[in-house]
N, C-alpha and C positions, 0 to 999 in steps of 0.2 A: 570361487567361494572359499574363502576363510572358513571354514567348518566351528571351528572353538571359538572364534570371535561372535560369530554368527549365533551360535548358543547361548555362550553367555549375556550378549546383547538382550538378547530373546527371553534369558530368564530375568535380567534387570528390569526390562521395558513390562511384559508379561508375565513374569512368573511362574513360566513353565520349569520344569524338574529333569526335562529330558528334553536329547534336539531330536523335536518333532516333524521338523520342515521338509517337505518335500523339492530338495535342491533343480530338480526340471522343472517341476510346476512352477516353483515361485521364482526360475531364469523368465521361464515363457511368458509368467504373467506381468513382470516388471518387463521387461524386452519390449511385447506388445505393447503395452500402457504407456510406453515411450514412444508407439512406431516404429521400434526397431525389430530385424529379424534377427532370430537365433537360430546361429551358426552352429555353437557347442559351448559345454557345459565343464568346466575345470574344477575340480575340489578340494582343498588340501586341506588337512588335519593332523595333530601329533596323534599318536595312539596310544592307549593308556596301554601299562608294562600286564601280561597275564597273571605273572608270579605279584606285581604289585596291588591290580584292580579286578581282578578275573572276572566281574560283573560290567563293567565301562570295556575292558578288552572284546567281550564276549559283544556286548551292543555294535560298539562302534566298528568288527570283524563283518558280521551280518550286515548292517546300514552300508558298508562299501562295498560289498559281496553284490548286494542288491542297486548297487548305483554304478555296479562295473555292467549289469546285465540291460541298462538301460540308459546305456550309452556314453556313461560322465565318465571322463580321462579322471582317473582317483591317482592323490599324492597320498601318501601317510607313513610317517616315519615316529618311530617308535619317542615317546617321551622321556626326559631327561628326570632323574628323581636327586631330588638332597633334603638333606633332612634343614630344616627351621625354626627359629624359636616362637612359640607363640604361648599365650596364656591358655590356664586348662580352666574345668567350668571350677574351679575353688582359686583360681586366678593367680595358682602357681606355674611358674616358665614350665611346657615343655618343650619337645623336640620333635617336629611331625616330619612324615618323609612326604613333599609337595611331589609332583609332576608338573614339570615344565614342559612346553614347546621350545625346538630350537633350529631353525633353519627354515619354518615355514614360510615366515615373510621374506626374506629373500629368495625362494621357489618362486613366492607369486611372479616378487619385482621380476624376477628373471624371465618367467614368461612373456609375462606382457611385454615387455620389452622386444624381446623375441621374436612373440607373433609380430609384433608391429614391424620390425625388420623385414618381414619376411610378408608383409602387406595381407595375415588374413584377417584381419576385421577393422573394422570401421570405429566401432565403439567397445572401449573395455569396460565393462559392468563390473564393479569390483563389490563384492559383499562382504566389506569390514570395515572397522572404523581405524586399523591399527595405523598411528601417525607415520609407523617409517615406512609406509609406503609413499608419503607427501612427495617423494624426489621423484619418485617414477613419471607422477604430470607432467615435471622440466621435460621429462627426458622424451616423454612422449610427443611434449610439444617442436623440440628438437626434431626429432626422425619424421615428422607432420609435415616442417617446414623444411627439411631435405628433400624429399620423397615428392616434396609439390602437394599434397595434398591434406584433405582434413580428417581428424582424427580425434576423437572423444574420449575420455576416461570419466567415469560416476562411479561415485560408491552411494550404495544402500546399507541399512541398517533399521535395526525394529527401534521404533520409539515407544512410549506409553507414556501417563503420568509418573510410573516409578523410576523412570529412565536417569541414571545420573547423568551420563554423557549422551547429550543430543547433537554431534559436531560429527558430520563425514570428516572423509580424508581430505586433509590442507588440498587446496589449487585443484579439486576435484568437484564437478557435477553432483550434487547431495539428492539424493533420493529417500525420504525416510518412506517407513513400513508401518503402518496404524495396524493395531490388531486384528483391525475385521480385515483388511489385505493380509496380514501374515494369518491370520486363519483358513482363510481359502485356498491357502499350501500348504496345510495340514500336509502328515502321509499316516494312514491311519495304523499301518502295520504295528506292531509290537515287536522290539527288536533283541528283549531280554529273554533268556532262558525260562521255561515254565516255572523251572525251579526256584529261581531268583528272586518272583514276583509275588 
């Protein structure tokens, strides 16, 4: 799971404010819905900077805190910040300092790849839409037909009416997520500080 893809998918397609998703619920319940069984649960995420978001650090600390205790292998590596030009609301330039991601998508690619070498699964369930994963299908389809054997990659992602991008990953199984499916992987927790809220 793409964690920030997955979010922001979620607040395009839905309009949620926070990632709400319960990443085991909605592996098991896309997995089954396929027929397929789940093996395990991969997550990766940048993590917002303390000194930069101390409200986004603090959630997304807890939400992996709580996704290490229930089984999901968690990636998260700290986000890259630079500052931007963008318009203010009197629509004079300023200067914002953004948070990036950077190395996520090549964690994923490298796993899957990885596991596939290493023959633990059958199908890789990818939860994102981001395009530079598209090579990884070759490459999967590669080590399929070494190995003799068949091998799956799907990406899922949240659709709705507000959804600008409705496209899985290039050369990949699409799976979309209507809302009443991403709702039923709610997780109900609250992951902000009392204070915050």
């Amino acid at each position: 799971m793409d964690g920030q893809n997955l979010f922001h998918a979620a607040r395009d397609a839905f309009g949620y404010r926070v990632p709400n998703f319960d990443p085991r619920r909605m592996a098991e319940r896309l997995a089954s819905g396929q027929g397929w069984r789940l093996d395990g649960v991969r997550f990766y995420t940048g993590l917002p900077s303390a000194a930069h978001n101390p409200k986004w650090h603090s959630l997304w600390q807890r939400r992996l805190a709580t996704m290490g205790t229930r089984g999901i292998e968690v990636f998260a590596k700290p986000l890259r910040y630079r500052r931007v030009g963008a318009p203010s609301s009197k629509g004079d330039p300023v200067r914002i300092l953004v948070g990036e991601e950077k190395g996520i998508d090549v964690r994923i690619a490298i796993d899957i790849i990885r596991l596939a070498h290493s023959r633990a699964y059958d199908v890789a369930l990818v939860f994102s839409q981001d395009q530079d994963l598209a090579g990884v299908a070759a490459e999967i389809r590669s080590i399929a037909s070494e190995q003799r054997r068949w091998i799956k990659i799907a990406s899922a992602f949240p659709v709705g009416p507000a959804s600008t991008n409705i496209r899985g990953i290039d050369r990949t199984d699409w799976i979309p997520i209507d809302r009443t499916r991403y709702d039923d992987c709610l997780d109900p927790r609250n992951y902000f500080d009392d204070a915050s809220e």
